[in-house]
N, C-alpha and C positions, 0 to 999 in steps of 0.2 A: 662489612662494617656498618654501611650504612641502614640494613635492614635490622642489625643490633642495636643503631641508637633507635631509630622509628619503635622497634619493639619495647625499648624499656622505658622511650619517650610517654606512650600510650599506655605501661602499666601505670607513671607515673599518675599520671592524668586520671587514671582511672582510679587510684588509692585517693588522691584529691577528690574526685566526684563524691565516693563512697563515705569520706568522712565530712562531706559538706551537710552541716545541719538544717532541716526541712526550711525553717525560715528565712534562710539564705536566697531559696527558692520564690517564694513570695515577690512579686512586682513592687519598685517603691509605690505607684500611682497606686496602688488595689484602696478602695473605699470599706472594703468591710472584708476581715481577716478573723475566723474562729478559731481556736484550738484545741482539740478533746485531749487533755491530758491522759491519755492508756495508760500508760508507765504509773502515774500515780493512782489512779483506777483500779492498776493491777495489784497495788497494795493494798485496797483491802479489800475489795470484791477480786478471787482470781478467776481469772479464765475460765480456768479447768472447773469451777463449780459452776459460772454463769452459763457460760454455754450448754449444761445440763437443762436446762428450764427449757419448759415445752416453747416459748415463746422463738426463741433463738434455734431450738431443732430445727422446728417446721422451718425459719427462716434458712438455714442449712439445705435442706432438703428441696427447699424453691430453687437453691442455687447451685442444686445434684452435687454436695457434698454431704457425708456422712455429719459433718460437723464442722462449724465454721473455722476452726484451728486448719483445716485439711485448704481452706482457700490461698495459704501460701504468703497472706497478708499477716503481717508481725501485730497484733493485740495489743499487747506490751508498749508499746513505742505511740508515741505522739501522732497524732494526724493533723491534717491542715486545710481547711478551702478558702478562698478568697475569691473575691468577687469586684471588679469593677466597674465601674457607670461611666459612657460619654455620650456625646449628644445623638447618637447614630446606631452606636454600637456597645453591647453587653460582652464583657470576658468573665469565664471560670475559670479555675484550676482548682485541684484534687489531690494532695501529697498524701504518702501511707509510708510506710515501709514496710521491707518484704522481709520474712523473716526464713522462707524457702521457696528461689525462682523456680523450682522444677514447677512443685507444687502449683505455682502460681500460674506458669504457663499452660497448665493442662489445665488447672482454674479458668482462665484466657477462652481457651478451645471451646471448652464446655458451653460459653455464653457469651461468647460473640459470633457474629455469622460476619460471610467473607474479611476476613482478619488478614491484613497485609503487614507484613513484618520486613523491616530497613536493619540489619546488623550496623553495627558501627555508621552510626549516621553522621555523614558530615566528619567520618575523622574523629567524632567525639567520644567513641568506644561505649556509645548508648545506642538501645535499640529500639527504633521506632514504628510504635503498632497503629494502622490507621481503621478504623472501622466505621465512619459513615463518613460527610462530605464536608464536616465543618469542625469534626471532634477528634483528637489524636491525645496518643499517652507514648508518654516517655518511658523505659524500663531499664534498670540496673541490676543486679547482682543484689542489691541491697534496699532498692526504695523504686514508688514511681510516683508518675505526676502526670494526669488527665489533664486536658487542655481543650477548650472550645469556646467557641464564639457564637453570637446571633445579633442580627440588627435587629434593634428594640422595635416593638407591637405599637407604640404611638407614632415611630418615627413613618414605621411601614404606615401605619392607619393613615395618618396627613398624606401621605405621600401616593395613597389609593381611592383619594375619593373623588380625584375626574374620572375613577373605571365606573362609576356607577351607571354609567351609559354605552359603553363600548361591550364590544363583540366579544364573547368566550374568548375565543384566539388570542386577542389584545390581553385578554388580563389572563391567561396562558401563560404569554410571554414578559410579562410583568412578575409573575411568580418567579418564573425561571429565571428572568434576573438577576430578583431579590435571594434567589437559592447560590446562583453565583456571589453575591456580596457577600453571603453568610460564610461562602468555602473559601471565597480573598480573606475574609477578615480571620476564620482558622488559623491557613496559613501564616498570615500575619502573626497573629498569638504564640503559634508555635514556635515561629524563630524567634520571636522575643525571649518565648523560655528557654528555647535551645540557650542564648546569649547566658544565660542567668544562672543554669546548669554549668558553663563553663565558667563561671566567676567573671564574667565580661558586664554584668548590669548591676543597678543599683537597685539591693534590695529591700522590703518593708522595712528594715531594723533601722533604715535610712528618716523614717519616716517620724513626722511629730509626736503621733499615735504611741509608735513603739516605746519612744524615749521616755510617755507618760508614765511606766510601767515595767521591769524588767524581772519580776520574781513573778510568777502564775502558778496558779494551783491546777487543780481538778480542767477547768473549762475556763478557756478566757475568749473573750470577742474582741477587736482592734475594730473603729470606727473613725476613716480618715475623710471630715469633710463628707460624710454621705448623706446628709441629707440636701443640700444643693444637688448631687448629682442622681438622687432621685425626683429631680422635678423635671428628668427628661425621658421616665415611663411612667408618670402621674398620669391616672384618668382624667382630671380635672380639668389640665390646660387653662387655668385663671390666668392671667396679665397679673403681676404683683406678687403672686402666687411666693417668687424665691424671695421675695423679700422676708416673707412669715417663716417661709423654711429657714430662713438664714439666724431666726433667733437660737434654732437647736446644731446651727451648722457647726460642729467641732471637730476639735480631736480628742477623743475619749477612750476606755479601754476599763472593761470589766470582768473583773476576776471574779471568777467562783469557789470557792472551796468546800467542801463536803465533811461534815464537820460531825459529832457524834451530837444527835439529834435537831440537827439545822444543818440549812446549804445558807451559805453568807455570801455574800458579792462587794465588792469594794470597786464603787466606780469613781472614775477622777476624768474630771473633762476641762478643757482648754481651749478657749477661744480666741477671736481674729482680736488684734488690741480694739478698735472701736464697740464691738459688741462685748467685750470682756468689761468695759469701763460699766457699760450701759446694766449689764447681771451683777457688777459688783455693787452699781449704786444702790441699785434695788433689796440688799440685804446685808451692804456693811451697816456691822456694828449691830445689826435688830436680833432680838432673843425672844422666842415664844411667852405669850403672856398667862402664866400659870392661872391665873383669876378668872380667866373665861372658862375654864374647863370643869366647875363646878356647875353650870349647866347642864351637865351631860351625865347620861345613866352612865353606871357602872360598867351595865351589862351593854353591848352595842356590836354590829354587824362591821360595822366601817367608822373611821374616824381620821379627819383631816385637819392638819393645823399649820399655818404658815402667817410669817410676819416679815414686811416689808417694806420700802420707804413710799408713804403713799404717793408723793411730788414725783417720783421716780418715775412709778407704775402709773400713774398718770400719761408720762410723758411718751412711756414706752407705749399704752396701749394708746397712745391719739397716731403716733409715727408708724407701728403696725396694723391695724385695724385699717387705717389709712391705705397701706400699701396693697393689702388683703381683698378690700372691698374695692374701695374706689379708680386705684389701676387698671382694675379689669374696666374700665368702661373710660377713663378719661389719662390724659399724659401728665407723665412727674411733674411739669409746670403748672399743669390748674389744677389738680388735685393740691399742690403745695400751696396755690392760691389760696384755694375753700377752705381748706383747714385753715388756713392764717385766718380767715373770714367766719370759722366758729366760733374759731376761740375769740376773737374779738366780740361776737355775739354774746357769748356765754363767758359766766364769771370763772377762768378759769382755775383760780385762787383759790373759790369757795368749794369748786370742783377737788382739787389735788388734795385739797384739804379737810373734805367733810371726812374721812377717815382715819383713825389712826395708823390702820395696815396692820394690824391682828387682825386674824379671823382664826374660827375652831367651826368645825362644821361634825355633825355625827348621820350615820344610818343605823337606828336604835333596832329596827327591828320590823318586822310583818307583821301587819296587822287585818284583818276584817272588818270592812267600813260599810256602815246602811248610812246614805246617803237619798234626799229627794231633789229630785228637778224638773224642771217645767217641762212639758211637750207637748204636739198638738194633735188632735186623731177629728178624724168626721163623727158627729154624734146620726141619731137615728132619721137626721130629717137633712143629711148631708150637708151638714154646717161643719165648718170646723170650729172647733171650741179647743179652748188650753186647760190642762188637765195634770197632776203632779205624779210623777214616778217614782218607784223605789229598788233603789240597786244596791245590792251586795256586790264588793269588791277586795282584792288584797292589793293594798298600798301601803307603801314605807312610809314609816315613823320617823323622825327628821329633824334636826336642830341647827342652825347656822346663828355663832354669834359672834358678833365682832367688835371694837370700839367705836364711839361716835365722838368727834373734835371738834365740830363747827356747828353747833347746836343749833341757830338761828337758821343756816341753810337747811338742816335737815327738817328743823319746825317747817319752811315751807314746802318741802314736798310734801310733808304730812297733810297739811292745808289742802294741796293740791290734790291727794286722794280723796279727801276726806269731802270737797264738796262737790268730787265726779263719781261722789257713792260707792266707791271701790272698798271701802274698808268702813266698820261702822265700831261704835265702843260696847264694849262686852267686858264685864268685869275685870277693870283696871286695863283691858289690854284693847288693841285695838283688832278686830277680826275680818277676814278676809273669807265669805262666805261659801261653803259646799259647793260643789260642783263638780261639773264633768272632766277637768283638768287639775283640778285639786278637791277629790270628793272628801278629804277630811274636812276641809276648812283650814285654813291659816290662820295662828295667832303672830302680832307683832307686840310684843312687851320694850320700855323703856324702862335702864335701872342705871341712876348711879353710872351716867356717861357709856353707859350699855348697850345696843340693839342686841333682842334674843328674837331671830323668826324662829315656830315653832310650830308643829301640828301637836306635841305633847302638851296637852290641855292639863292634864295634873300638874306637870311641872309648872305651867304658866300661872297654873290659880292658886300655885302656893305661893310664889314669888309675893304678892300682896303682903304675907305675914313672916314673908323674911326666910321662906323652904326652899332650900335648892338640895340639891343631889352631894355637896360637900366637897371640903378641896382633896384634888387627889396628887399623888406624886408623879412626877413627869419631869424628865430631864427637861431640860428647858436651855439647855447651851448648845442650841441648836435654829436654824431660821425656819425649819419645814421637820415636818412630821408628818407620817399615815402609817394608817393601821388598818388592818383588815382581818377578821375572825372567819378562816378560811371554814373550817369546821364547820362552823353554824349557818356560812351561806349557802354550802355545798348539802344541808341536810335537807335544807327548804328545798333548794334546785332539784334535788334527788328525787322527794316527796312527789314535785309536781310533775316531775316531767312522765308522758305517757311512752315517751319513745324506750326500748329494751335498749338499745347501744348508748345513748344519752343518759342513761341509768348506770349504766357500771361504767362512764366513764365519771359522770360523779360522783360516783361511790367509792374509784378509786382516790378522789380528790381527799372525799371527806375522810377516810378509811389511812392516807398518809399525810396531808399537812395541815398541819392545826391552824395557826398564823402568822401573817406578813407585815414585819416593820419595817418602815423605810426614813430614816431619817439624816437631814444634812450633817455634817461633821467640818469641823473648822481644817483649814488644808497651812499646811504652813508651807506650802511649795507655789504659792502665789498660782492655783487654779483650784476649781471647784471639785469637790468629794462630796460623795453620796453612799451610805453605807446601810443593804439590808440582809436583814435578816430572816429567813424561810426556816418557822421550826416546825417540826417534823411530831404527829401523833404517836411515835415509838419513840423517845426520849435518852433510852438504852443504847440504841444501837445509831451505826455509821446513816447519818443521810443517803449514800448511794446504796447503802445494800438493802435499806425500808423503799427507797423508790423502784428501782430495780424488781423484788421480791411484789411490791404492789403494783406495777406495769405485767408481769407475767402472770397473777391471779388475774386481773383484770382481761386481759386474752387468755387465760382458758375459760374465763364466763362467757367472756364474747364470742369465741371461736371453737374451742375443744368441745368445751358443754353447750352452745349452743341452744338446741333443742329444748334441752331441761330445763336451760336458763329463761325460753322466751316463754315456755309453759307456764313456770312457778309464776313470772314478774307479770303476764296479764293475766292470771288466773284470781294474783291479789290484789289487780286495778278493779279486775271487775266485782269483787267482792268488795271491796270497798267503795266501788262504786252504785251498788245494793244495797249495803247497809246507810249510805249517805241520803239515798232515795227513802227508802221505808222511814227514816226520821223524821 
């Protein structure tokens, strides 16, 4: 009797397992949480035709299956990784589901070496496969979960730099340690998921992140709080350093969906109440200012525009900039001193307030600039003398305009340039002369409460008689705008680059997405939305099946054709590189 209830105890348990959904599995701490929607994927790209493409055979083939349906992993079905950050130590985990365990076990054999296998582990009616000293996976009937750990590369680094003088042996043993901490902290991982597996922990759906967001498409990412917890494998190591992080630290989550001739994203982010006050002050109520935008070509590579309360962004960039720079070298106490001690220098007033907080900014385009500059060489009698250069270059065309509020202040920086000969008058505008860092030249135009900095000289010298480029339409119920003319930058990138793999990867750019808009949207859930859009150069058809279709011609130029491919693409450098010469 007793080995009857045990027996239908453990089926029980194990129909519970089976129907526990991957996200259940997910740690609530995890800082960054993806998910490849299959299931939806499989609706309109299926399987049975993607896996056809040479790109995914070969990939089959590296992993000695005739085809990757044969790996025993369900397609169809959702996947998961997550990842978390703490001061010492990195966790992953890995969900899938299996759609056939045979399959997947003889998958297993195939590609892993020494493979140890736990039946019913812990009673849990899961089987546990270990394959190196710090990485283990869970398996069921129906799903698994990869688990592993590593103590992070900065925490090691700090923690290795008295071996720079010791003996082999010493830092030997120092390795081996650290190869011990990496297999405690596995372990560690693994019974936490064990716990999680059996419905014993609290899962991500626990988490701020999740509750931003409950309907997902195609791809979504969950970001809890991770940018604080990457400033502990940051290269940098500043002092202050999380202060600057902490302006993006949130809980956010963005959805993908694949759409017929665009991939769209809908992100929504959430932050701490003090930093939520400080982002909200910065753009309640402000709306893009349509007026600037008739500055600007039609035609253009990139375009930026955003409006915001200047006093705000004032006060925000004096309390980070602050925390960014100055921490790294001195303590919150005198650092909060000095700054109390600029501002009292400086007119802070005239400061928050020379701006209105519109700005529009453009990248019009590539251009070819003969520019001259001084230099100096030895003449025949080993003198040096100075003497003028003449350089061809390609440098972006450029427009930044914004409004001006505090006219009096801004007249005296003008003053201030103007008699340390940094800018001189040049019909009606003021210009900032050729050179090695700006070999077009800069123009500064004032209009009508306007700054236009410019290197578009035509534009600047019509302004005089009243020419600008015209107003154009533009939502404008918005704080922030960009744009970028994927096409057009990826033809130039394409052109110049000499390298053959650097070629068909932008060619695959330019060849599937036309352009990217990005702009804010009003959120009526009391946190910030961000909503873009990715359209796609086939217009027709599904976004994933033009990306897809452009990923696998792209590896059979790079991989299949090879040969042919590195023949054709320097055979026409170098011919163009002849014809450019005999000119």
């Amino acid at each position: 009797m007793k080995k009857t209830i045990l027996f239908l105890s453990s089926i029980a348990l194990g129909i519970n397992m089976f129907a526990q959904e991957l996200m259940d599995q997910i740690p609530a701490n995890s800082n960054f949480v993806i998910q490849l929607g299959f299931d939806q994927m499989e609706k309109i790209y299926p399987t049975s035709k993607l896996f056809k493409q040479e790109i995914w055979m070969d990939a089959a083939k590296e992993l000695d299956v005739k085809t990757l349906s044969e790996t025993g992993i369900n397609y169809k079905k959702p996947a998961l990784f997550s990842a978390e950050f703490t001061d010492t130590c990195n966790y992953f985990s890995l969900h899938y589901e299996i759609a056939n365990s045979k399959q997947y076990y003889e998958f297993l054999a195939k590609n892993m070496r020494n493979m140890e296998l736990t039946k019913n582990y812990k009673g849990s009616g899961i089987t546990l496969v270990k394959n190196n000293q710090n990485g283990y996976m869970f398996v069921t009937e129906t799903y698994a979960v990869i688990v592993f750990a590593e103590i992070n590369r900065n925490y090691r680094r700090n923690n290795i730099d008295y071996l720079l003088e010791v003996y082999y042996e010493e830092l030997r043993q120092y390795e081996y340690e650290y190869e011990q901490k990496d297999a405690i902290q596995g372990i560690l991982a693994r019974e936490r998921m064990l716990e999680l597996l059996m419905n014993k922990g609290n899962s991500f759906k626990t988490s701020k992140s999740y509750q931003l967001k409950d309907e997902t498409h195609e791809i979504t990412v969950w970001m809890n709080l991770l940018f604080s917890k990457l400033q502990t494998i940051n290269e940098l190591g500043f002092r202050g350093l999380g202060g600057v992080m902490s302006i993006l630290d949130s809980y956010s989550v963005y959805d993908v969906s694949m759409e017929k001739g665009a991939i769209n994203m809908d992100m929504q982010m959430d932050f701490s109440p003090e930093i939520k006050s400080e982002m909200m002050a910065l753009v309640k109520n402000r709306k893009l200012n349509p007026e600037l935008f008739k500055y600007l070509p039609k035609e253009r590579l990139m375009t930026y525009a955003l409006s915001n309360d200047p006093g705000a962004y004032y006060q925000w960039m004096k309390k980070y900039i602050a925390e960014a720079i100055g921490r790294r070298y001195f303590s919150n106490g005198t650092m909060n001193d000095i700054v109390d001690l600029i501002g009292t220098i400086l007119d802070e007033k005239a400061i928050s307030t020379l701006m209105t907080g519109d700005v529009v900014a453009s990248w019009n385009k590539m251009e070819v600039i003969e520019y001259e500059y001084k230099s100096n060489r030895y003449n025949d009698n080993f003198e040096m003398e100075e003497y003028v250069k003449k350089r061809k270059v390609e440098f972006p065309q450029f427009t930044v305009v914004t409004g001006i509020q505090n006219m009096d202040f801004f007249q005296k920086i003008l003053n201030i340039l103007k008699r340390e000969n940094l800018v001189k008058e040049e019909n009606d505008y003021l210009l900032i002369p050729a050179g090695r860092e700006i070999p077009s030249g800069l123009g500064i135009y004032l209009k009508n409460n306007v700054l236009i900095i410019s290197n578009d000289f035509q534009m600047l010298n019509g302004l005089k008689e009243n020419k600008d480029y015209g107003k154009e339409e533009m939502d404008t119920e918005t704080s922030f705008y960009a744009h970028l003319n994927i096409r057009k930058l990826f033809d130039f990138l394409a052109e110049e680059t000499t390298n053959f793999y650097e070629y068909n990867g932008f060619d695959f750019v330019r060849k599937t997405f036309d352009e990217l808009e990005i702009r804010s949207i009003t959120s009526q859930k009391d946190h910030f939305q961000v909503s873009t859009s990715l359209k796609m150069v086939d217009s027709k058809s599904n976004a994933y099946v033009s990306a897809m279709n452009g990923l696998n011609d792209m590896y059979v130029k790079s991989e299949v054709n090879k040969d042919k491919g590195k023949y054709e693409f320097y055979s026409a450098k170098l011919n163009a590189m002849i014809k450019k010469y005999e000119a």
